[in-house]
mmCIF file of the C-alpha atoms, coordinates in Angstrom:
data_MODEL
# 
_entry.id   MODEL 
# 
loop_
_atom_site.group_PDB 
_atom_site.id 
_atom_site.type_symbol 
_atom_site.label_atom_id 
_atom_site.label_alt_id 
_atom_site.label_comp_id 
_atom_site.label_asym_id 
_atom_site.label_entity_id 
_atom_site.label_seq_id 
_atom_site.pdbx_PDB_ins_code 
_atom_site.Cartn_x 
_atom_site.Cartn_y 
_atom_site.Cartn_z 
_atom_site.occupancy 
_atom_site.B_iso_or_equiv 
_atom_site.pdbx_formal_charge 
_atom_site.auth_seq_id 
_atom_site.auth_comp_id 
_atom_site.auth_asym_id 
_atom_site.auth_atom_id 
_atom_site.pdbx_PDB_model_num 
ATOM 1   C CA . UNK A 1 1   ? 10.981  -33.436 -44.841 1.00 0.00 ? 1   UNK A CA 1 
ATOM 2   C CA . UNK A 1 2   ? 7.512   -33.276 -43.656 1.00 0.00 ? 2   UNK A CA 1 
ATOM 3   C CA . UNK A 1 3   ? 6.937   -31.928 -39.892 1.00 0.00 ? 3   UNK A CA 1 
ATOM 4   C CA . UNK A 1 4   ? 4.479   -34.222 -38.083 1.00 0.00 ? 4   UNK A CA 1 
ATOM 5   C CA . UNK A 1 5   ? 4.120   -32.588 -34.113 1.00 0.00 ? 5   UNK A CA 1 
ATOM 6   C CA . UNK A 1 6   ? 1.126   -30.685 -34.508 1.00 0.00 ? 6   UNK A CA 1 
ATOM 7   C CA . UNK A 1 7   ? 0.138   -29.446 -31.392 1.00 0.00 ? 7   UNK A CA 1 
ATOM 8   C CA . UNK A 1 8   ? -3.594  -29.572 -30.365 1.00 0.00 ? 8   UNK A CA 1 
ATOM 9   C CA . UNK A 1 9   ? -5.422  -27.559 -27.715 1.00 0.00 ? 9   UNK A CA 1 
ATOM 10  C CA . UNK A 1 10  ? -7.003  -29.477 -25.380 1.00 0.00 ? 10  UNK A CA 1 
ATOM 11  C CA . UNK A 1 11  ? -11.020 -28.983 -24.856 1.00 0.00 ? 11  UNK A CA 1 
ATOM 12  C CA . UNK A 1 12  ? -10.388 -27.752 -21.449 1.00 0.00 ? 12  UNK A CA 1 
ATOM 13  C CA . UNK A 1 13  ? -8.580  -24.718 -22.016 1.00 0.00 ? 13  UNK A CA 1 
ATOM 14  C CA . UNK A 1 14  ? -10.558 -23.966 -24.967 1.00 0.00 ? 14  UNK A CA 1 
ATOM 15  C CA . UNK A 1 15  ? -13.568 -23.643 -22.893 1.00 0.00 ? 15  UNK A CA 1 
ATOM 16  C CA . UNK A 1 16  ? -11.897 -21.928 -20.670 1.00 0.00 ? 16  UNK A CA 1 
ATOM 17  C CA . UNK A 1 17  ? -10.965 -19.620 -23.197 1.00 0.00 ? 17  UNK A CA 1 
ATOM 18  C CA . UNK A 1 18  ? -15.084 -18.927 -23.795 1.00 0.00 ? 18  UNK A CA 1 
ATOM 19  C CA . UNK A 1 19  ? -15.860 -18.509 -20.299 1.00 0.00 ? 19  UNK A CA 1 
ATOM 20  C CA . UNK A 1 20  ? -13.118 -15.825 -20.531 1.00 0.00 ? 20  UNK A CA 1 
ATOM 21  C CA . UNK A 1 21  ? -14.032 -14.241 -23.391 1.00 0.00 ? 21  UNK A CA 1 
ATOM 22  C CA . UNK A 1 22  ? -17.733 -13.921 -22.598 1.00 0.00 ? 22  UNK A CA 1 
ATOM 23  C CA . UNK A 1 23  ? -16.934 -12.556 -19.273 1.00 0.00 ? 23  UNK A CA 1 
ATOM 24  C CA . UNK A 1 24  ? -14.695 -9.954  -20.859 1.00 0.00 ? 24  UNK A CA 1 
ATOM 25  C CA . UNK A 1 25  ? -17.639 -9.154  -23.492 1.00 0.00 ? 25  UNK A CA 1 
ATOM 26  C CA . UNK A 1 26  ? -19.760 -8.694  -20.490 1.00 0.00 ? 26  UNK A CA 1 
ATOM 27  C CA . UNK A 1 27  ? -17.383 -6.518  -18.520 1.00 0.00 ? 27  UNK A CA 1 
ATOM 28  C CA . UNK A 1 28  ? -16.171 -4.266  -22.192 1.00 0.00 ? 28  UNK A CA 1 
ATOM 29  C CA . UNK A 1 29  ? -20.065 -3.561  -22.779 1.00 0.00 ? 29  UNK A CA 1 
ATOM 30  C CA . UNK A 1 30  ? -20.811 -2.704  -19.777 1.00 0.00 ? 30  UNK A CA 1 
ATOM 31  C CA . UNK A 1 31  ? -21.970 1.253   -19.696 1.00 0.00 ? 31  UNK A CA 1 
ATOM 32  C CA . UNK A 1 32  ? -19.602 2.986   -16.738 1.00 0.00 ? 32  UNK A CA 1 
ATOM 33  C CA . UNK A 1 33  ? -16.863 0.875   -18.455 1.00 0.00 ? 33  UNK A CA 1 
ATOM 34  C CA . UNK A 1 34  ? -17.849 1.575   -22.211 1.00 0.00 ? 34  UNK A CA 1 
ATOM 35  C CA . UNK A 1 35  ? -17.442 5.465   -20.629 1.00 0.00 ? 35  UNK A CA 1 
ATOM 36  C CA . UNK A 1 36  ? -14.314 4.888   -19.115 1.00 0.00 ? 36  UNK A CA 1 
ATOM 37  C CA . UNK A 1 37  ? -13.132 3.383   -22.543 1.00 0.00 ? 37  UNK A CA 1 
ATOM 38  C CA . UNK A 1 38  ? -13.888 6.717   -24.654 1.00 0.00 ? 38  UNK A CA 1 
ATOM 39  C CA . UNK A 1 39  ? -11.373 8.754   -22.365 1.00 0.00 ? 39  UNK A CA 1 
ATOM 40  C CA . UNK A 1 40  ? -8.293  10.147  -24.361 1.00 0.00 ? 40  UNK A CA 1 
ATOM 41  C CA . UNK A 1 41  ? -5.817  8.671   -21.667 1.00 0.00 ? 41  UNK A CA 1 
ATOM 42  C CA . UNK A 1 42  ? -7.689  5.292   -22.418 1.00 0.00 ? 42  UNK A CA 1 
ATOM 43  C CA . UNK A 1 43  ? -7.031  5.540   -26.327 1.00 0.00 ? 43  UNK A CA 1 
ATOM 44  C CA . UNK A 1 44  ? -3.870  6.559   -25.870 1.00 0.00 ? 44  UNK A CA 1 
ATOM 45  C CA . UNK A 1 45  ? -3.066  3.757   -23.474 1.00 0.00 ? 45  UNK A CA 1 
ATOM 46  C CA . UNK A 1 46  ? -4.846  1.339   -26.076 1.00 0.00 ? 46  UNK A CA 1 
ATOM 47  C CA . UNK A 1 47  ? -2.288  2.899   -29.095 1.00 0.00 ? 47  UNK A CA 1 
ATOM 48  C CA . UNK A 1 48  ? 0.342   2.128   -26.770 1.00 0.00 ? 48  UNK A CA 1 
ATOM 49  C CA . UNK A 1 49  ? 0.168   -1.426  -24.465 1.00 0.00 ? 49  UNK A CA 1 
ATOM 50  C CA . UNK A 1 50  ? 3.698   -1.675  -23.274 1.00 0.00 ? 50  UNK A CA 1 
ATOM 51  C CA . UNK A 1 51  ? 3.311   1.695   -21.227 1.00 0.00 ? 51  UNK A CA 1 
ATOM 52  C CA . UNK A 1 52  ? -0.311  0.172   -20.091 1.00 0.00 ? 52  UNK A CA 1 
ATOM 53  C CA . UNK A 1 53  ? 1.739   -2.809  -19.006 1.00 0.00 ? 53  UNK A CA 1 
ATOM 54  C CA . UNK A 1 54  ? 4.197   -0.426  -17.149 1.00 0.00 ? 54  UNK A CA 1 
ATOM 55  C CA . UNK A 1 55  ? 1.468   1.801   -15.364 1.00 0.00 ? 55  UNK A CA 1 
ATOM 56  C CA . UNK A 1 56  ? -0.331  -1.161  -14.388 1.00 0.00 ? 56  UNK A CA 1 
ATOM 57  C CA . UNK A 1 57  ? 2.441   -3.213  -13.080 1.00 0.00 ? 57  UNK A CA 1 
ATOM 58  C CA . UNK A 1 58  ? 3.952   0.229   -11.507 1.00 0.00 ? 58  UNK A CA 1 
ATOM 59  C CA . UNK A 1 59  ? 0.521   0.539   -9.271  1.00 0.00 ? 59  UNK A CA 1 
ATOM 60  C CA . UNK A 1 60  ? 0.377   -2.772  -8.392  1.00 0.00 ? 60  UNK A CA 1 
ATOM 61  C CA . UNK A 1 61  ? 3.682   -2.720  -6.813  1.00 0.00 ? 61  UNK A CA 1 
ATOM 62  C CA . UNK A 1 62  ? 3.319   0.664   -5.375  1.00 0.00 ? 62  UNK A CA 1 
ATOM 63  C CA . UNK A 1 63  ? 0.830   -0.281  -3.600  1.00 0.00 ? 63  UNK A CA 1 
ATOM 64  C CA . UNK A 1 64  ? 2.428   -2.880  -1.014  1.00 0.00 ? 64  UNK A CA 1 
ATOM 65  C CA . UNK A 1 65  ? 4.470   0.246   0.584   1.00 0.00 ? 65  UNK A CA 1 
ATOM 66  C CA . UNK A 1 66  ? 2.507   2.894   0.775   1.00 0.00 ? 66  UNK A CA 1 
ATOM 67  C CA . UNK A 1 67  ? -0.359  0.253   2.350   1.00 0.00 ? 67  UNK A CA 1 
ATOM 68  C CA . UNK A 1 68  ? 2.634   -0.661  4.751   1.00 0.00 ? 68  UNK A CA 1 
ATOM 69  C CA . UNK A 1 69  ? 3.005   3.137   5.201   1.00 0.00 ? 69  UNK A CA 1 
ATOM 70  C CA . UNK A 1 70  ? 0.094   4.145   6.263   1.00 0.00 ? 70  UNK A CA 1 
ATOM 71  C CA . UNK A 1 71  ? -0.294  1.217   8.704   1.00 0.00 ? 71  UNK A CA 1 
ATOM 72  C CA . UNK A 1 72  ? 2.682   2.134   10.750  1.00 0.00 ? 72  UNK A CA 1 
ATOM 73  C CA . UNK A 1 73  ? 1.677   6.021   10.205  1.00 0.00 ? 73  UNK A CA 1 
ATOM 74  C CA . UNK A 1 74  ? -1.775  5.031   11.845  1.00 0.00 ? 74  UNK A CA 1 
ATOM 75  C CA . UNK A 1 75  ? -0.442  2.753   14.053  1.00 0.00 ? 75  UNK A CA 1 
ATOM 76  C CA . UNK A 1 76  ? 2.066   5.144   15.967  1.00 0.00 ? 76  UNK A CA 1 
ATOM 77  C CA . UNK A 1 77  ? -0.322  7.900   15.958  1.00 0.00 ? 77  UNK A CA 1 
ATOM 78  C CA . UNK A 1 78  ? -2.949  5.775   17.785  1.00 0.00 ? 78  UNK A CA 1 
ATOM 79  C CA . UNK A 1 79  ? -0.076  4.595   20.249  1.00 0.00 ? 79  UNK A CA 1 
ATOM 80  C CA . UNK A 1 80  ? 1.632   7.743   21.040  1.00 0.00 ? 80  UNK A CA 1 
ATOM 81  C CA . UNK A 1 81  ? -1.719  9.558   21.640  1.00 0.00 ? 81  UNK A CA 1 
ATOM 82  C CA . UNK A 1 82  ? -3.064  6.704   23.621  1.00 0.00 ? 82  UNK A CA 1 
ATOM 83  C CA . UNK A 1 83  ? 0.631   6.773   25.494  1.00 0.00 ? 83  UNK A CA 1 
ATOM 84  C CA . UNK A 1 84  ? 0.404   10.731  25.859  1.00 0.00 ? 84  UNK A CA 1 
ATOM 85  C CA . UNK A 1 85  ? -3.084  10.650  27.450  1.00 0.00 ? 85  UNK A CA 1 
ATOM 86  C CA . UNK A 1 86  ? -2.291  7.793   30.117  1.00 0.00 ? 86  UNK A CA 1 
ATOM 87  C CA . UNK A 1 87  ? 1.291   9.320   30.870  1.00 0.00 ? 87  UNK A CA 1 
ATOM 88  C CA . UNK A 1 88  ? 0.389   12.605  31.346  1.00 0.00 ? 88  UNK A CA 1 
ATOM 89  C CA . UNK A 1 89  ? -2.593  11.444  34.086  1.00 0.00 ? 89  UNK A CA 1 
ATOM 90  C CA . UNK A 1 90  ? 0.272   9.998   35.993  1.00 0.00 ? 90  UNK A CA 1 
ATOM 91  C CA . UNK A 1 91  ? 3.194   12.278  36.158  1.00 0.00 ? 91  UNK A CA 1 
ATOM 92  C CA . UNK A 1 92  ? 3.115   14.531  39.282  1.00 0.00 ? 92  UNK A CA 1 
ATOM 93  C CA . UNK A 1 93  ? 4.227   18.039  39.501  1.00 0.00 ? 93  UNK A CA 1 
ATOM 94  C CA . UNK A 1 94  ? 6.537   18.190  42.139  1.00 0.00 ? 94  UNK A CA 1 
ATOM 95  C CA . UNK A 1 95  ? 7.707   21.731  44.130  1.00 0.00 ? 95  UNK A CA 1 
ATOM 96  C CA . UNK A 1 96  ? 10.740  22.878  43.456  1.00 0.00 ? 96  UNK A CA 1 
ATOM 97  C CA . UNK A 1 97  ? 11.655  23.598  46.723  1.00 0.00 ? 97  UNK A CA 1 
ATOM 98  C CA . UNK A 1 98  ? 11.078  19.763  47.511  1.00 0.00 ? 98  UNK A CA 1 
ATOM 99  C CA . UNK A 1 99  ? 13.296  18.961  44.382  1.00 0.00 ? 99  UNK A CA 1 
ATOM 100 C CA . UNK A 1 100 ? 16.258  20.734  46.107  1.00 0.00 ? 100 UNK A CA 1 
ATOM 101 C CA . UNK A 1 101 ? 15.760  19.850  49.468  1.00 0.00 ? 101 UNK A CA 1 
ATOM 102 C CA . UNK A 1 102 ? 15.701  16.199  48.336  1.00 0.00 ? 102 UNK A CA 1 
ATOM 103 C CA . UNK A 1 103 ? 18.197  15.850  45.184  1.00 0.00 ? 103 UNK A CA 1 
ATOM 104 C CA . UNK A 1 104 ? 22.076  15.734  46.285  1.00 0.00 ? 104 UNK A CA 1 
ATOM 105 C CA . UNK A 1 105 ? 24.640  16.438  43.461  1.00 0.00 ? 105 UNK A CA 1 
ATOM 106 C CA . UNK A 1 106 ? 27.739  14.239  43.681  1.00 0.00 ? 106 UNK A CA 1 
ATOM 107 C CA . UNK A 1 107 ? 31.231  16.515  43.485  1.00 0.00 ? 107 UNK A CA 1 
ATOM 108 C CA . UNK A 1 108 ? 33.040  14.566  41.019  1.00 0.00 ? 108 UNK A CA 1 
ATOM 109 C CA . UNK A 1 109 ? 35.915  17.325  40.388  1.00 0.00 ? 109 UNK A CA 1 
ATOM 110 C CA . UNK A 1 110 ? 36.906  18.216  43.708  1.00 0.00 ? 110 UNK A CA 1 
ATOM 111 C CA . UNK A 1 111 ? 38.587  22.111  43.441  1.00 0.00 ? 111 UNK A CA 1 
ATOM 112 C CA . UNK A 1 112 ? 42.095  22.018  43.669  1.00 0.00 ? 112 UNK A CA 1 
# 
């Protein structure tokens, strides 16, 4: 039995394919990447893709919360010092003496 469904690659995605390739030619020759590239961690990362996959893939989500992070860090430090500075402007410093003379405590245990 002969099998007859060959399956073609269309001229599209073979070009596309070129245009890919060159660029990553381009890119691999290029001389601060060609440096990069003769690192140990960069030959052992090349011996071993799944753990490139991993490190990559680990960055790329770690990313996302410690961006979100750092927002909110920034964001309540601006507040609160912007808060602190207008606030403390506008408190008064009241006497004590007219703190008593104004403030009545409620008895809510009468002595027996």
């Amino acid at each position: 039995m002969q099998c007859n469904n060959v399956t073609t690659i269309p001229k599209g995605l073979l070009q596309l394919q070129g245009s890919l390739s060159s660029m990553m030619d381009s890119l691999y020759y290029d001389p601060k990447v060609a440096e990069l590239m003769n690192t140990s961690l960069e030959k052992y990362l090349n011996g071993h893709p799944f753990l490139a996959l991993a490190v990559l893939v680990f960055g790329a989500m770690a990313t996302l919360p410690i961006g979100i992070f750092l927002t909110f860090a920034t964001v309540t430090f601006i507040a609160v010092t912007v808060d602190f500075i207008l606030l403390e402007g506008k408190v008064p410093t009241l006497p004590i003496q007219y703190l008593l003379s104004t403030t009545t405590v409620p008895i809510l245990f009468p002595a027996v």
